[in-house]
C-alpha positions as CSV (number, residue, x, y, z in Angstrom):
1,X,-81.1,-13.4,48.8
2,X,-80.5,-10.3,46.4
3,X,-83.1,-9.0,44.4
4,X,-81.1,-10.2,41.2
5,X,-81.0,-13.8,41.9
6,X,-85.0,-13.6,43.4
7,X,-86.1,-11.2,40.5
8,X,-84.5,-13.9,38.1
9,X,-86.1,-16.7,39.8
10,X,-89.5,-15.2,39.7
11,X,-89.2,-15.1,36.1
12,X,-88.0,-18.4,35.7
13,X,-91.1,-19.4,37.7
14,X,-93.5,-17.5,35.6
15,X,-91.9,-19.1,32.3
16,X,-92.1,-22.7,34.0
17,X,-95.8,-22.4,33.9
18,X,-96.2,-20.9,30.5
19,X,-98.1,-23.4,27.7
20,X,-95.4,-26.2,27.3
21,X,-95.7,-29.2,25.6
22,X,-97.4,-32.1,27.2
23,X,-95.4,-34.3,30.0
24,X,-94.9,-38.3,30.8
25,X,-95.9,-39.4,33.3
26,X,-93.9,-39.2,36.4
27,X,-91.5,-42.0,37.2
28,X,-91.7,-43.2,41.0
29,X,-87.5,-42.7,42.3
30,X,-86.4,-41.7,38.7
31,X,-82.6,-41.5,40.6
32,X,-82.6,-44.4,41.2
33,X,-83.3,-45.8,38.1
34,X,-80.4,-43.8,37.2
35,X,-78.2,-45.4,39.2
36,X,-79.2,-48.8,38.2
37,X,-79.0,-48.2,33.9
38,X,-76.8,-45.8,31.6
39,X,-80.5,-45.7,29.9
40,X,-82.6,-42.2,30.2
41,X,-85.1,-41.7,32.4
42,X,-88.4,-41.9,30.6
43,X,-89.6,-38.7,32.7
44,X,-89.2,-35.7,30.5
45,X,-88.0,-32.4,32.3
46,X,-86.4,-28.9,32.0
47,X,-82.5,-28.4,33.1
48,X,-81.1,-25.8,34.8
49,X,-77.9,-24.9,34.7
50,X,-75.8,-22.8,37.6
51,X,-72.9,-21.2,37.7
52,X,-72.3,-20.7,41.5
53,X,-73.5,-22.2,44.8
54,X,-74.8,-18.5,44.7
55,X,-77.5,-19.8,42.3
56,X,-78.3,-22.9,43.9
57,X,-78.6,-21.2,46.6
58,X,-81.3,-18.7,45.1
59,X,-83.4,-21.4,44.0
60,X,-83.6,-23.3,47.3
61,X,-84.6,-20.0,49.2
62,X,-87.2,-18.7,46.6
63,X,-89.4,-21.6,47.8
64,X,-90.8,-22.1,44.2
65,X,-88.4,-25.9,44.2
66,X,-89.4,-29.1,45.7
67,X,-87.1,-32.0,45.7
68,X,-88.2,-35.3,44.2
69,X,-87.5,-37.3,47.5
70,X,-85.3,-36.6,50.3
71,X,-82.2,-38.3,48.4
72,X,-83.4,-36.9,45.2
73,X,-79.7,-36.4,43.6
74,X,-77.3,-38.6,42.2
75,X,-73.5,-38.1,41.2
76,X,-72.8,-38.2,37.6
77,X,-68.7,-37.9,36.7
78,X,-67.8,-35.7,39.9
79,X,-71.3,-33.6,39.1
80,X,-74.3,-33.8,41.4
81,X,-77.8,-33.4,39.0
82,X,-80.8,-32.9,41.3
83,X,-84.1,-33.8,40.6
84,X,-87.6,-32.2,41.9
85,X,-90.1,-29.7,40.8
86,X,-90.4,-26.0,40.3
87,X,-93.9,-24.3,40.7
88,X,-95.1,-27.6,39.5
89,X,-93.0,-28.6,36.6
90,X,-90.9,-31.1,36.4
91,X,-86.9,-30.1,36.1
92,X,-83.2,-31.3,36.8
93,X,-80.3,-29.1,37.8
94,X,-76.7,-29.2,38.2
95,X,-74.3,-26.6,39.2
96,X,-71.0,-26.9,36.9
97,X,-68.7,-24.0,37.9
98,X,-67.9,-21.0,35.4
99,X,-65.7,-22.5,33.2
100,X,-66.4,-23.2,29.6
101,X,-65.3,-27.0,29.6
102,X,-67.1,-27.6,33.0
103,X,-70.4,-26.2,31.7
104,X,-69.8,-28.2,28.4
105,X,-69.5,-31.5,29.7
106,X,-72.1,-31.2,32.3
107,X,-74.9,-30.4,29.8
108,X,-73.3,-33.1,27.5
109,X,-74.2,-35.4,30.6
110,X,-77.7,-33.8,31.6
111,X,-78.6,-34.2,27.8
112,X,-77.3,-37.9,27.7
113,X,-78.5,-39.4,30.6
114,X,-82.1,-37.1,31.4
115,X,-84.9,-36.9,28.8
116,X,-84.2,-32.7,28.5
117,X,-86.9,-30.5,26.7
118,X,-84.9,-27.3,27.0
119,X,-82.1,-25.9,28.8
120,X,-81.7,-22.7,30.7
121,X,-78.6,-21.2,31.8
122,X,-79.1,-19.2,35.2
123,X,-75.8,-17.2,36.1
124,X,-74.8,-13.5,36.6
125,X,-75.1,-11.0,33.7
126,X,-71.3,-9.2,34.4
127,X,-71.0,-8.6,30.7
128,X,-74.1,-6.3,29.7
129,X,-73.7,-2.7,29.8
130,X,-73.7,-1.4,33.6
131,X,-75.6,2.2,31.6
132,X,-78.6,0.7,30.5
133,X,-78.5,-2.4,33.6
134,X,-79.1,-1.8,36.3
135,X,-78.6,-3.9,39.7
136,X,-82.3,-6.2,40.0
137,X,-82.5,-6.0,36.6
138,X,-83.3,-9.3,34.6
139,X,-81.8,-9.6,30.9
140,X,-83.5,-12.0,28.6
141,X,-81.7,-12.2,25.5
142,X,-83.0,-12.7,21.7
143,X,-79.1,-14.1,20.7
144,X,-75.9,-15.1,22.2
145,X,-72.5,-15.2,21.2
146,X,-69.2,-17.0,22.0
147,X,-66.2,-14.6,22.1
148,X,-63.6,-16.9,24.2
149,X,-62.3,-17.9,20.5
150,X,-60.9,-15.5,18.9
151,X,-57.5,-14.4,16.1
152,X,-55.9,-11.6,16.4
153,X,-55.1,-9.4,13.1
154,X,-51.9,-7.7,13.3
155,X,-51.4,-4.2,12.6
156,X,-51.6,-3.4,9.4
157,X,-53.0,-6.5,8.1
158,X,-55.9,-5.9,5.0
159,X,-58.2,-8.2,7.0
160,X,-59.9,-6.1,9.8
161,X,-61.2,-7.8,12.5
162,X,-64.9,-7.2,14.4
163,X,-62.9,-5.8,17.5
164,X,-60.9,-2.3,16.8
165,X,-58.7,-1.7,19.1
166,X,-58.1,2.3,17.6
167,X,-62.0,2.6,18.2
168,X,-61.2,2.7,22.0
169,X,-58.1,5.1,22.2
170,X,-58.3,8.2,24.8
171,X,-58.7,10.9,24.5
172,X,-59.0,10.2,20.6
173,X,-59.9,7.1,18.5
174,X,-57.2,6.5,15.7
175,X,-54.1,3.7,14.7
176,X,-53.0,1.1,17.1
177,X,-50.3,-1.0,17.2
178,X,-52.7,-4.0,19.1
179,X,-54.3,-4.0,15.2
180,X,-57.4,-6.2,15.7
181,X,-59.4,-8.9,16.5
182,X,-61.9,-11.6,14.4
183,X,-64.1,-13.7,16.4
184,X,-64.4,-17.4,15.3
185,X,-67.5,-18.5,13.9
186,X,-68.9,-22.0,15.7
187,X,-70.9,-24.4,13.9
188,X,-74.6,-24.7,14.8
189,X,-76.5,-28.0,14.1
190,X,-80.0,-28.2,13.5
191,X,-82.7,-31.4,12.7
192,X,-83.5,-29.8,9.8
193,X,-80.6,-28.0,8.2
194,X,-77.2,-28.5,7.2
195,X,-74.5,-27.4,9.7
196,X,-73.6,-23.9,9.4
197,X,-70.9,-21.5,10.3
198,X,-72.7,-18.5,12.2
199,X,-71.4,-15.3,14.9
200,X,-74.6,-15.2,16.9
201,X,-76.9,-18.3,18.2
202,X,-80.4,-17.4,18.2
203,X,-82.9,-18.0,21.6
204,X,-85.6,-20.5,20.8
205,X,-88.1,-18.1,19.5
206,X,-91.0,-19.7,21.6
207,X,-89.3,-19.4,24.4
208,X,-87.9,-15.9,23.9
209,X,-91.5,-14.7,23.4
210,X,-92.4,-16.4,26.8
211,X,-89.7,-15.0,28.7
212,X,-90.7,-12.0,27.3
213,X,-94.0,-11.9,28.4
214,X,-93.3,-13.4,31.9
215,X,-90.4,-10.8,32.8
216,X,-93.2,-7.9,31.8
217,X,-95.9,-9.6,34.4
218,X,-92.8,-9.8,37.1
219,X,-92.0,-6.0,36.1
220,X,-95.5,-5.3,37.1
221,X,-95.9,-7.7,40.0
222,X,-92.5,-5.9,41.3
223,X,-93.8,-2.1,40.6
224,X,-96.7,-3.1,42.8
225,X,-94.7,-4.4,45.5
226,X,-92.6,-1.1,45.7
């Protein structure tokens, strides 16, 4: 296993066991009851998502999982959710492929058919900036955003977009004909407040403060290893 995918599942174990609001009770062959009722299982749990067998495959080596049963999975519109525990917390997780519509409809089904407290998304950082990442490194991030939506402002249009082509010219920034390009905004939906048009989706704060504090005790816990 590479050190990205066990540093990242350290950390994932470490934040499993932070304080957490209190569990059901667990349900004997939850699967099952799956199988029998479009009802949720009454057992709350954490979902994990994957990109990759690579991921999967990180979590079953790290040791830190235990399967429910020994047929502790069931097949959900052509995606397999799997059921057991992780350093002693209850979770579910299901590998949906990189694309944007795959991951969207398998957490539309892992939020519809499992009683989900929170959702984490384990997959490869390729995006961050290789001069302050480095590989082994674990990112935990305070915001995302979705770029895969975007229009493009032609040359010489009065509305500038966020992305300036001229910024990047070489040898010298200046005009290009590319113009450039404005990001969409997405709609976020709360409990509390009116939908709203935003760029950048916040991290659960709780959660990012966890994370926080469990990726400095793995820092430490790997500086004493080396």
């Amino acid at each position: 296993m590479s050190r990205v995918n066990l540093a990242a599942l350290l950390l994932l174990g470490l934040l499993l066991v932070m304080p957490q609001q209190s569990m059901q009770a667990s349900l004997i062959d939850s699967i099952a009851e799956i199988e029998k009722s479009n009802c949720k299982v009454a057992h709350l749990r954490l979902g994990l998502v994957f990109t990759s067998d690579v991921n999967e495959r990180a979590l079953k080596d790290s040791g830190l999982y235990s399967p429910d049963s020994e047929d502790s999975s069931v097949d959900i519109a052509g995606r397999r959710f799997h059921s057991g525990t992780l350093n002693g917390s209850s979770i579910v997780y299901v590998k949906t492929g990189s694309a944007s519509v795959n991951m969207a409809t398998a957490l539309q089904i892992l939020l519809a058919r499992f009683h989900i407290h929170g959702v984490i998304y384990f997959g490869n950082a390729g995006s961050l900036d290789k001069k302050t990442m480095v590989p082994g490194d674990v990112s935990v991030p305070q915001a995302v955003a979705f770029t895969g939506v975007w229009n493009w402002k032609k040359f010489g249009s009065e509305e500038k977009g966020h992305l300036v082509f001229g910024d990047f010219n070489y040898p010298e920034n200046g005009e290009n004909l590319l113009g450039t390009v404005e990001y969409e905004k997405i709609n976020m939906f709360t409990p509390s407040e009116a939908p709203k048009e935003v760029f950048w989706l916040p991290i659960t704060a709780s959660w990012y403060e966890a994370a926080t504090k469990a990726l400095k005790v793995c820092q430490s816990q790997n500086i004493q290893l080396n």
